[in-house]
Every structure is written in C-alpha cells, then in structure tokens.
C-alpha positions in Angstrom: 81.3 11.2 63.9 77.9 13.0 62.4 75.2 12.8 64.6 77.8 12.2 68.0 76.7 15.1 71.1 80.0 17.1 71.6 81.8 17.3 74.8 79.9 19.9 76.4 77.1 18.4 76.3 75.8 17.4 79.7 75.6 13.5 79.9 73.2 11.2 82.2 74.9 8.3 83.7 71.8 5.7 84.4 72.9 2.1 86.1 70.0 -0.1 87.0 70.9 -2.6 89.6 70.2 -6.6 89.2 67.4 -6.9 91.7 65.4 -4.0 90.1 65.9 -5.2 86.7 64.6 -8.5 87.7 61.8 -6.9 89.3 60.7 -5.1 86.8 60.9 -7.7 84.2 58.7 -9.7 86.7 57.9 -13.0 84.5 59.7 -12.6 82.1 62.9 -13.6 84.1 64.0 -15.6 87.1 63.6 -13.9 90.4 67.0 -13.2 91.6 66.4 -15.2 94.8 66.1 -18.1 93.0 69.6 -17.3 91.0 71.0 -16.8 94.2 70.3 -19.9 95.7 71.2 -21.9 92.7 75.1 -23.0 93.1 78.4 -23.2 90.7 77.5 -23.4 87.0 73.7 -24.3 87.4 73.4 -21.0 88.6 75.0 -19.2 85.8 73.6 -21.6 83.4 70.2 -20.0 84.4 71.4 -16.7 84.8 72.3 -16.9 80.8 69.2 -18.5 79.8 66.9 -16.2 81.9 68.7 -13.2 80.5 68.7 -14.2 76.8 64.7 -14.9 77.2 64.1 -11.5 78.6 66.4 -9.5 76.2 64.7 -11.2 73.5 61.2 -10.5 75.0 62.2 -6.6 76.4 63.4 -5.6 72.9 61.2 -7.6 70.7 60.3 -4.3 69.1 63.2 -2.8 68.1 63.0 0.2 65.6 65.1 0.1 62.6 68.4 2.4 64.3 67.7 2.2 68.2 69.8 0.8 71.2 67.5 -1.2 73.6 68.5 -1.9 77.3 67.7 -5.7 77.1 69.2 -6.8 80.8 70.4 -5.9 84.2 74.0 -4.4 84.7 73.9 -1.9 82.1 75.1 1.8 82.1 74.6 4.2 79.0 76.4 7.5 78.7 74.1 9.4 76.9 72.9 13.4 75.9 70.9 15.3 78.2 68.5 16.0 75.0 68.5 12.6 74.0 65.1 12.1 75.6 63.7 9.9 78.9 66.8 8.6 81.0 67.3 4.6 80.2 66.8 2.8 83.5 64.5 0.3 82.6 64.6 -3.4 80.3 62.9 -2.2 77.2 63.9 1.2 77.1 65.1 2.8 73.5 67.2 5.6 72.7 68.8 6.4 69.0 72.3 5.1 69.1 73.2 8.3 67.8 73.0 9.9 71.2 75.0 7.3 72.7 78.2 8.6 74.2 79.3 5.3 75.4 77.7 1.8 76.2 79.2 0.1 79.6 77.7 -3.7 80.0 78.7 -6.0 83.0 79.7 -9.4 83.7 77.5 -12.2 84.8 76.8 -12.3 88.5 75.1 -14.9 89.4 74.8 -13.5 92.8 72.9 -10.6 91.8 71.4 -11.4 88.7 73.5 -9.2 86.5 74.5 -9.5 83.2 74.8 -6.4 81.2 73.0 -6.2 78.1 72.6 -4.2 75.4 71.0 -5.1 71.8 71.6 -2.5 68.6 70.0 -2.2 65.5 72.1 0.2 62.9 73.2 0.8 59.3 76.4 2.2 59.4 77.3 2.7 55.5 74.1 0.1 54.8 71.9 1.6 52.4 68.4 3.0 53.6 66.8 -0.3 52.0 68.9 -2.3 54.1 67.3 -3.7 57.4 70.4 -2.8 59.0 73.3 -4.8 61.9 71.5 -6.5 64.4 73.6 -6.6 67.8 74.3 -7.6 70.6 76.6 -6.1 73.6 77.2 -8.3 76.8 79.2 -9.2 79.8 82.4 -6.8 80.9 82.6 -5.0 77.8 82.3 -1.2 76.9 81.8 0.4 73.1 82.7 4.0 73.1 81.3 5.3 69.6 84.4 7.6 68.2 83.6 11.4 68.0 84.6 13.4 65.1 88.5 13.9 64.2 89.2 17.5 63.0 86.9 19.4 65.0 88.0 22.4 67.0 87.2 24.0 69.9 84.7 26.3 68.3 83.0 23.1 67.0 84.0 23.7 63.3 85.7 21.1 61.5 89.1 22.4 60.2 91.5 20.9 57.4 94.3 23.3 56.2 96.7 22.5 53.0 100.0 21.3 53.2 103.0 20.5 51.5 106.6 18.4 52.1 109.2 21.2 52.5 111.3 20.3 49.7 112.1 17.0 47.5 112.4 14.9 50.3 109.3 12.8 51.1 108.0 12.9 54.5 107.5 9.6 56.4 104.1 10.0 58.2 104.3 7.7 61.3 101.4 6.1 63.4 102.0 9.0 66.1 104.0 11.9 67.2 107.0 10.5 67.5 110.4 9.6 65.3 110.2 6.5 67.4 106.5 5.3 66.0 106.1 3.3 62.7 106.0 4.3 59.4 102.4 3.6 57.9 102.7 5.9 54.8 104.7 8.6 52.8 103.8 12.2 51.8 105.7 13.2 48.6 106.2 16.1 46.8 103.7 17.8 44.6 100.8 15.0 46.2 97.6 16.9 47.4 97.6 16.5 51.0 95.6 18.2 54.5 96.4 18.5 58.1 93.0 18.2 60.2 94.8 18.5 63.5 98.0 18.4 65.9 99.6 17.6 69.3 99.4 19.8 72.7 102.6 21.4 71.8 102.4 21.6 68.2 105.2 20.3 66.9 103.4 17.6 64.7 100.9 17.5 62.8 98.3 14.9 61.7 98.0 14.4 57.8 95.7 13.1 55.7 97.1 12.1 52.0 94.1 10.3 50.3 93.1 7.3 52.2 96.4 7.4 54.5 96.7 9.4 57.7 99.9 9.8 59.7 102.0 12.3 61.9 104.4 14.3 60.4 107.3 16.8 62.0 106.0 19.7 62.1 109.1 21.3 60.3 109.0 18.5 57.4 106.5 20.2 56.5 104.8 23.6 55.3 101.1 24.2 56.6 99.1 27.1 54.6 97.2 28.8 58.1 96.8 29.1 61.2 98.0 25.9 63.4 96.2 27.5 66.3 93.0 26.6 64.8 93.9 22.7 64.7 92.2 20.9 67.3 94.6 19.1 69.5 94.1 15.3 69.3 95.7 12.4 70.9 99.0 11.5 69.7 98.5 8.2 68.3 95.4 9.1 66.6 95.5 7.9 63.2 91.7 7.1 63.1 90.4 7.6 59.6 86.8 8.6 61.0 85.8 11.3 58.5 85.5 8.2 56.3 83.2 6.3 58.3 81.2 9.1 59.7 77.7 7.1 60.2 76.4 6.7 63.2 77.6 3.5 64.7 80.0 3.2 62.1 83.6 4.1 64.3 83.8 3.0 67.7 86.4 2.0 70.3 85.9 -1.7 71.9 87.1 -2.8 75.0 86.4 -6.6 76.6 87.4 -8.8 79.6 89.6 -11.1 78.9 88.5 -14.6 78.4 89.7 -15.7 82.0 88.2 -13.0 84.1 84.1 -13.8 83.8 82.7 -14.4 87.3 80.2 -16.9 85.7 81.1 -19.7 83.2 78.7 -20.0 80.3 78.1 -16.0 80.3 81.6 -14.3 78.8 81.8 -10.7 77.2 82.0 -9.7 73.6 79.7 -8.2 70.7 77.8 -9.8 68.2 77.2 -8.5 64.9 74.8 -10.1 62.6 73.5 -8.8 59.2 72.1 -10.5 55.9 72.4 -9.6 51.9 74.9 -9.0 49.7 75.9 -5.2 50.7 78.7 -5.0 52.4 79.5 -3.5 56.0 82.1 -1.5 56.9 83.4 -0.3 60.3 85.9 0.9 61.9 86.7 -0.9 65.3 89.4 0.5 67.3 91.1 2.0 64.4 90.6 -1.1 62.7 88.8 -1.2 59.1 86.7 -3.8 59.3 84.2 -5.4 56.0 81.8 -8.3 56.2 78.8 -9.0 54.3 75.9 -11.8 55.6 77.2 -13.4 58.8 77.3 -13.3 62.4 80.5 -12.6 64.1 81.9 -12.3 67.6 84.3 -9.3 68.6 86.7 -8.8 71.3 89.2 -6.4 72.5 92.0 -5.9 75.5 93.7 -4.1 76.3 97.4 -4.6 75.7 96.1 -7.9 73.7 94.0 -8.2 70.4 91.1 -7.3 69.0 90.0 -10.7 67.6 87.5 -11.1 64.8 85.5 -14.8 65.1 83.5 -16.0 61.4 81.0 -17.9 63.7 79.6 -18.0 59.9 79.8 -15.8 56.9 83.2 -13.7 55.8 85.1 -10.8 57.4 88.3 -8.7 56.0 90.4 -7.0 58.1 93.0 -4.1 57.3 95.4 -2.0 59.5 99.2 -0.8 59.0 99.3 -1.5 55.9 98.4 -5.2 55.9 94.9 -7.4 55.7 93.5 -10.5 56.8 90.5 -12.6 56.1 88.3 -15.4 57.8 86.0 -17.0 56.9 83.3 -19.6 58.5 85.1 -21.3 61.3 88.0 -18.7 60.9 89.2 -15.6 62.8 91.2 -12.4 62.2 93.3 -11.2 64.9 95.4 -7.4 65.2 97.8 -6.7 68.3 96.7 -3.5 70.2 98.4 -1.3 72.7 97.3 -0.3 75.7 95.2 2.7 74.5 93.7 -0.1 72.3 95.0 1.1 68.9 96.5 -1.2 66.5 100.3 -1.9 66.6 100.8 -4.6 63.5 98.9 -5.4 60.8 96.2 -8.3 61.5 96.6 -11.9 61.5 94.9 -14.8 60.0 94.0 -17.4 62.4 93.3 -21.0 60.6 90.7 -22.0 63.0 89.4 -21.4 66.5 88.2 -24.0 69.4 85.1 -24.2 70.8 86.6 -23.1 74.3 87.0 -19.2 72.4 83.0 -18.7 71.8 82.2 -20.8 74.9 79.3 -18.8 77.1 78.5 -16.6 73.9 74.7 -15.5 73.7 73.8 -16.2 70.3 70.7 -16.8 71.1 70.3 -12.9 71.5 70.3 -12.7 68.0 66.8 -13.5 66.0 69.1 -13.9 62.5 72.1 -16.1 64.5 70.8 -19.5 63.3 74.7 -20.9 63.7 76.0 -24.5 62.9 76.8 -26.7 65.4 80.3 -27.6 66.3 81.9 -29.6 68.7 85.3 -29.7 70.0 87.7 -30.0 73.5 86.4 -28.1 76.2 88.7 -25.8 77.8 90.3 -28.2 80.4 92.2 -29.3 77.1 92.4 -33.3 77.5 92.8 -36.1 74.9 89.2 -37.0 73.2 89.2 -39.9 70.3 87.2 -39.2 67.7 85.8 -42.7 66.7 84.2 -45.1 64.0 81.1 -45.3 65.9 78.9 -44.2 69.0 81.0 -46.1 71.4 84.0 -46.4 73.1 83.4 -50.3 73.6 82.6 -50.9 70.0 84.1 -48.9 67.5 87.6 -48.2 67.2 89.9 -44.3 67.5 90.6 -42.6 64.5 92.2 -39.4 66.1 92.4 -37.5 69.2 90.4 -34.0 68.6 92.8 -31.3 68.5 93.2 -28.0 70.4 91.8 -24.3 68.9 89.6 -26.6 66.3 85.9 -26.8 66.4 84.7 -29.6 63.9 81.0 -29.1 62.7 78.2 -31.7 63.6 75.6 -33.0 61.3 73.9 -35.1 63.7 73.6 -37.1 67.0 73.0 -41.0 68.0 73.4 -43.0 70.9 76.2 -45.8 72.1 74.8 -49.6 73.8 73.9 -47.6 77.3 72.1 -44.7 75.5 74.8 -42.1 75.8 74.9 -39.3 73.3 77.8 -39.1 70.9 77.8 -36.3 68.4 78.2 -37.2 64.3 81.2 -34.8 62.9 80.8 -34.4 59.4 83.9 -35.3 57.0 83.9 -34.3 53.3 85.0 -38.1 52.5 81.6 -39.5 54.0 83.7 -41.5 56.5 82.2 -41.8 60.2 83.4 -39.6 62.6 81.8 -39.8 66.1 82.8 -37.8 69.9 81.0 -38.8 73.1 79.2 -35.5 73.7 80.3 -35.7 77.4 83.8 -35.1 76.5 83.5 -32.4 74.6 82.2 -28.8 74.2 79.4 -27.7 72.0 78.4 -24.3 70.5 75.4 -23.3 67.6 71.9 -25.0 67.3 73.1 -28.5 68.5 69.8 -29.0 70.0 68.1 -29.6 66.7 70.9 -31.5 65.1 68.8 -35.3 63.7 69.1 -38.6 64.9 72.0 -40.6 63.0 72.8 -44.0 62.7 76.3 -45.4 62.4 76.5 -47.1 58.9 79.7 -49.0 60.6 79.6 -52.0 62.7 82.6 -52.8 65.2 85.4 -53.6 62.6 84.7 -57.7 63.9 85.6 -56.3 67.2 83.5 -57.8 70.1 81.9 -55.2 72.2 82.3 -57.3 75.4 85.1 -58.2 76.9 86.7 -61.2 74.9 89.6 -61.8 73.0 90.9 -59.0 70.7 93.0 -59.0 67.3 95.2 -56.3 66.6 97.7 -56.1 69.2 95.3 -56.5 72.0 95.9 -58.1 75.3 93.7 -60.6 77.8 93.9 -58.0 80.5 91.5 -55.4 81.8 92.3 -53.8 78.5 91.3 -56.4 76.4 87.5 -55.0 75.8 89.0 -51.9 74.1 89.5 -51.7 70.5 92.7 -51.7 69.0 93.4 -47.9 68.3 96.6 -46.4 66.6 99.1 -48.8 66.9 100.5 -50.1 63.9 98.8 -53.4 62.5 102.3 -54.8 60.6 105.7 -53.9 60.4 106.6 -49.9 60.5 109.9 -47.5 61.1 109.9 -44.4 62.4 111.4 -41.0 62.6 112.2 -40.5 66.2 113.4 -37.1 67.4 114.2 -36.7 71.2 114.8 -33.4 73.7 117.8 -32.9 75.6 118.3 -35.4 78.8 116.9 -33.9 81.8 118.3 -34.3 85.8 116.6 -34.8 88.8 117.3 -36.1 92.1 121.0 -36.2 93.4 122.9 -36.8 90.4 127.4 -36.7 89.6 126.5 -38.1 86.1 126.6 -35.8 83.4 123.5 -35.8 80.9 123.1 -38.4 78.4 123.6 -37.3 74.4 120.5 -38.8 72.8 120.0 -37.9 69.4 117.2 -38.3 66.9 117.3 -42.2 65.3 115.1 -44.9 63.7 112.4 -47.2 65.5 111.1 -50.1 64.3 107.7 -50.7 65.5 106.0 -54.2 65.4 103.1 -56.7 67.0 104.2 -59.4 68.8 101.4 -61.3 70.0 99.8 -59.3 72.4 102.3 -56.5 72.8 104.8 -54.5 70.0 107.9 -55.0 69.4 109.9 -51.8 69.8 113.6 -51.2 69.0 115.4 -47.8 68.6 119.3 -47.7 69.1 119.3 -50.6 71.6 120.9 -53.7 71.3 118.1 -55.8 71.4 114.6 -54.8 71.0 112.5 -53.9 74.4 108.9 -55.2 74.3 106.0 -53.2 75.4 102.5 -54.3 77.0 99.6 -52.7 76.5 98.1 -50.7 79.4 95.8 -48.7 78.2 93.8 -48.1 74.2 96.7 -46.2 72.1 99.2 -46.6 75.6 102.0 -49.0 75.8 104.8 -49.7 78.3 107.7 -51.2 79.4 109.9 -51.0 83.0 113.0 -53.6 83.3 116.7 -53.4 82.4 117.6 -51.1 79.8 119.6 -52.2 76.7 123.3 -51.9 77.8 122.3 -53.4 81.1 123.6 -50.7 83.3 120.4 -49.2 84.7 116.4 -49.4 85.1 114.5 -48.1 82.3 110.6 -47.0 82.2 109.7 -46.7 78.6 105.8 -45.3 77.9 104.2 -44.6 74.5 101.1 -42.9 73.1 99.8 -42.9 69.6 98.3 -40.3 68.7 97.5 -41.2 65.4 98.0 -43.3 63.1 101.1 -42.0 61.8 102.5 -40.2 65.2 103.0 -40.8 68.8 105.0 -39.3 71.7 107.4 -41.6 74.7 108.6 -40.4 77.8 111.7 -42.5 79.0 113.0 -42.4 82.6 116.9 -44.2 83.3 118.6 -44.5 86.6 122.0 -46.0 86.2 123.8 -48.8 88.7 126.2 -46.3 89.0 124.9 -43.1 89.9 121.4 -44.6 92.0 120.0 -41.1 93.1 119.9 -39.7 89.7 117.0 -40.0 87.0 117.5 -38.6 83.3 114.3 -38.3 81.5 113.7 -37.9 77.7 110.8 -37.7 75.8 110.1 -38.5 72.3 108.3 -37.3 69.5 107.8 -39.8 66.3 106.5 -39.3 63.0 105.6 -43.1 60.6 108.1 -43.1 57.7 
C-alpha cells in the first residue's frame, strides 16, 4: 500500500493506561474511581457514555486524513518518523504511518475502552470530506502493506504465460488442495508479482483476478529470485486499492467475550454523497456510498457487514452480496482471516447484534430507531395499543429482526411503550421494558393510540373471545381463533424418559379442529372425542386428564403464536407402563 513504512522501519509501540487517560482528560470524563465504584451494567453504562463524550470532545478537530487517539486502552504501531509518539487523548498522527491500530475492551474496572476515530479518503476524490470512523473495544485494523514488493523495496511483476493449450486453474493458495477462483488461458496477457518460500508457485495476476498457479503450469520470462516471497494464501488484490486506508486486515472479539455489556467491539464507517467507497477488508472488496455501517471480524468466523442505514456490496470468490438499511452481508473466513466462500446475504439483523455500539462517536451517525428482543431471546407481543391490559396481541416480536420506531406513548400507569411503524398504517406497539433499543430513540415524539380496547374492559371483568372468569380474565383475548378453524398439525418423533419397556409411540402429522366453547376451545386431533382446553394464560391453553383411548394420563399445552400458528407440547404415561413418559410436541400451521 502507497504511503505504508516498510518493514525496517523502526516502530514505537505507545499504550496509555486507563487511570492516565482519565487523568489527563480531567473533566472531560469520569474519574476512574467513580467507575470503579459503580457496579454491574451501571458501571459500564457510564463507562460508554463518559468515553463517547470525551472522544467526541478529544478529537473535535480532526484534520481531513488523521487518526486521533479519542480514549484510554489504545496502542498504535506506528513509524519512528511519523512524528511525536501518541500517548495522549487528542493526539494526531496521518493514518498513513499507521502500521497497525490495537483498541481494547471496556473495563469498567479500570476505565478502559480503546478508542480510536479516523478520518480518510481511500479512492474518495480530493473534494470529498472523506470516511469518518470509528475503532473500539477488542478490535485491531492492520492496514495491508504493498503486495509485489521485494526485498530491495522495488515492486516487481514479470510476464507469464500457460505452458501449452491447457488453461491453468489459479487457486486461492499454493496448493492443488485450495479452490479454484479463476482461469489463466492461453494467449491471455498475464503477470506474476510474487511466490512461495520454496518457489514452486507462483502468484498471478490476469486482469482483475489473482490466483496461485504450479509453478511448472506455467512459463515465467525472469528471474523468480527477484519475486518477493508472500504468504501462501495471499490473493489480496492491493495494487488496486493502494490509498492509504484503503486495504486493511480486521480482527474483532466475538460478540460473547466483552467484559462490559453496553461497550462491544467493531468499526464504524460513516460517509455522505453519492461517490462511492471502496475497500478492501480482509481480502474482501467492499463498496458503499452514504451510510453508516458496523464491521466485524473473527477469526475462524465472519466478517459481517451491518446497513445500520445506507447500502453496502460485498464481493469475494467469485460471488457478491448486498444489504441494505436494516440488512447485513456476511463472508466465512479462516483462521488467518481470509475469505473461504463467497458472501452471504442476511435478510435482517436483531437489535441484540449492534447492542453496546458507540454510534454516538460518529458526528454524521444520526441512525433510526429500532426496537426489537433483547438478547435473553423471550416471547414479547407486539400489541394494538400501549398496554398489556387494554389492547390486544397481534404477534410475538421475532428473533434477528429489529423493527423501526416512529414514536413513543405511555400505557394507564405511565409506562413507556414504543410505536413500530407498519407500511399499512395499522398500530403496532412493544412495552419498551421488554425490549431492546438502538439509534436516536431518545428523540422519537409522543404518539397516541388511534385504537381503543377492541370493547375489551381494561379491568378485570368479563371477557368475550374465548376468555375465562379466572385470574386470566383481565387479559385480552390474543391469538386464539374467534370461530371454527382446522389445522395442519405436524409432530416430532415420541421421546422416552423415566423407566420405560414401552416402545415409542408412531405419531404422525394429522388435522385439528380448533374451536370456542364457552370459555375454553374445543380441540380435537386424532382422538376419539374432542379434549377441551382452559385457558391459563393470554395465547396459552391446557388440558391434563384421561387421554382419548383411555389408557393413560395426558397433559396437553398450547401456544399461539399468531394468528395463524401455534406450537403443543404433549406428555402420556400409560396404565401399563407407569414409569414411563413419551413427550411430543407440535408444530401447527391454520388451513
């Protein structure tokens, strides 16, 4: 990469611990004794908010190309000529004479939380006011250095041609055992820019495509000495994104392993206007135009690509994928963090994936709300109104979906419940305590429900609707069907516990009819007579007596989970074998 220092240069490894950083910042961030004697997520809460205020405030200034050390826990590889060592909040160096950027997680403990902000072109025209960014938690960018270089510091490219007719199959790596990712045919104009520690393959370059070819599948015009030896699954096309910034390795924690909730790892890009950025992130081509998007990478995982808004394109192997607002982009890498399949569109992403992301650090990131289940997973209804006692279920939220929010209100006891916006105009509301939340939420507007209670009382009374006089009977009616309805039932295979000499029972998939009566349904499947379940809880039903042959117990439970769905879990002991209990559950669609 133009503008990278070469290997022999001497680099200055600066880490600048929590308390000093804190120090230094004096009021423009928490003391860290205060952090520390904060507990659980209060304390990281603050730790994230403290940092995002003094990152902002320490790099306020940023000049158009310059990385800024924003907050404590970060360590910057960079040239010994690149000027005064970066060990302070503030501090500014070109990001050309960055070797490598190393933040740290959150620590609330300490008061760590590496930080790093960026402003750079890449290919972006001079006019352009350039990528704003943002690197944080356990994450480390290592900007690539320039392929076909060799030890003299020369870049070197010598001709080659297939060795007959044949066409030579250039493979992500030296190796017969690698993938193909493109061909070299005969007569094609074609360069070799470097090769392998024992030179017996060589890395070729046929127009856009780079591969590894045998080394005798192939003649070379010059010396192969003079290659430069590179790594053996390099297939990094960086001559063609040579800016500074423009290539670089990524490497994050997984989600699982931040010490503080509410502070993860990633980077942020941001950039507005209609020209369009492209990188190259761990041998990933990557192209997006206005937007902000969050990047991660594992090792051994995926480097994932989150739209938090705007569009992204993704190519590698041969294949591409897109994703737009609300979308992401994935692409499997190996352990040395280099592609291995072509990416992956992903449909939609849960609020639980951008959960503890600083967006804040970003002036341009003004990002839509969106709401959806935290990352303890659970069931959460979406409903007709602000409140469970009044308004009826719709839906349950579902997992790896955020649903946008256009505004907030309050139920009878002044809870908040966020306002989803539908395309239909319908009302959609979630009680914000059940959920998870990510964007500017804070300056969603007030909303009032244009629905009243559907006639339902919103005190405890009698219900319509399938509703019983019990401690249920304040809750509105939910999914279960209103009239008569069949259903397609299908059912897993019959599972043993306990001390059984039965063999397991052949269910297979059948027909329920599903109806009120009075203040419980009607239920029959392939019994005899029809089993009849009370309500025990909004959208749960149940039953526990004889089963329909009259040779055992049964315990019959079901859950709608929409209108047109619902699961069942069945438990039988049989009279004849009393220490054994077969258990099926049920999965239904409405016909």
């Amino acid at each position: 990469m133009r503008g990278i220092p070469s290997l022999r240069q001497l680099r200055q490894r600066v880490a600048l611990a929590g308390a000093l950083a804190l120090a230094a910042l004096g009021a423009l961030s928490q003391p860290a004794a205060r952090l520390q004697a904060q507990d659980g997520a209060a304390s990281c809460e603050a730790l994230a908010s403290a940092a995002i205020e003094s990152a902002r405030q320490a790099c306020g200034d940023m000049d158009a190309d310059s990385l800024c050390y924003a907050h404590a826990g970060l360590t910057v590889d960079i040239a010994a000529d690149a000027g005064v060592p970066m060990d302070a909040p503030g501090q500014q160096v070109n990001p050309a004479s960055v070797a490598s950027i190393q933040a740290s997680g959150a620590d609330a403990a300490t008061g760590d939380w590496g930080v790093a902000l960026l402003r750079f072109r890449a290919n972006l025209p001079e006019t352009h006011p350039g990528v704003e960014a943002a690197l944080f938690g356990e994450a480390t960018l290592t900007p690539a250095a320039s392929a076909g270089v060799s030890p003299s510091g020369e870049a070197v490219e010598l001709p080659v041609r297939t060795f007959d007719e044949l066409p030579v199959l250039l493979r992500a790596g030296a190796s017969p055992n690698l993938p193909q990712v493109a061909q070299f045919l005969q007569g094609q104009e074609a360069v070799v820019d470097g090769r392998n520690e024992r030179g017996d393959w060589v890395r070729v370059r046929v127009g856009d495509a780079i591969g590894w070819a045998w080394i005798n599948d192939v003649r070379v015009t010059g010396a192969l000495e003079a290659l430069p030896v590179l790594g053996e699954t390099d297939i990094l096309p960086t001559g063609q994104f040579g800016a500074p910034m423009q290539a670089f390795t990524l490497s994050t924690a997984p989600g699982d392993a931040a010490m503080c909730s509410g502070a993860s790892s990633g980077l942020l890009l941001s950039l507005e206007g209609e020209d369009a950025l492209n990188l190259l992130v761990n041998g990933v081509e990557i192209s997006a135009r206005s937007g902000t998007f969050l990047l991660r990478a594992t090792p051994g995982g995926h480097l994932e690509v989150f739209a938090l808004n705007g569009e992204a394109a993704l190519a590698a192997f041969g294949g591409s994928a897109d994703a737009t607002t609300g979308q992401a982009a994935t692409v499997r890498l190996n352990d040395a963090l280099s592609p291995i399949a072509a990416p992956r569109h992903v449909d939609s992403f849960g609020v639980d994936a951008v959960a503890g992301v600083p967006a804040g650090l970003l002036s341009a990131a003004e990002l839509p709300c969106v709401a959806g289940l935290p990352a303890a997973g659970g069931q959460v209804a979406v409903r007709t109104g602000p409140g469970a006692d009044r308004f009826t279920s719709l839906y349950y939220l579902e997992p790896g979906r955020a649903y946008p929010a256009e505004g907030w209100g309050a139920d009878s006891a002044g809870g908040r419940w966020w306002k989803l916006s539908t395309t239909d105009g319908a009302e959609n509301w979630v009680e914000a305590a059940q959920v998870a939340t990510f964007g500017a939420c804070a300056s969603l507007p007030e909303a009032q429900a244009r629905t009243v209670a559907g006639g339902r009382p919103t005190t405890g009374g009698g219900q319509t609707g399938g509703q019983t006089g019990d401690n249920t009977s304040a809750l509105p009616a939910g999914f279960a069907p209103t009239g008569n309805s069949v259903w397609n039932a299908e059912v897993t295979v019959d599972q043993l516990s306990g001390t059984c000499n039965s063999a397991p029972l052949n269910y297979c998939a059948h027909l329920v009819a599903i109806a009120p009566s009075g203040q419980s349904l009607s239920y029959r499947g392939q019994e005899i007579t029809p089993f009849t379940l009370a309500r025990t809880g909004e959208n749960t039903y149940s039953y526990s007596g004889r089963n329909g042959l009259n040779d055992g117990n049964l315990n019959l439970t079901v859950t709608f989970t929409s209108p047109t769905t619902y699961t069942a879990t069945q438990t039988l002991v049989l009279d004849a074998d009393p220490a054994c209990q077969h258990t099926v559950t049920v999965t239904a669609t409405r016909r």
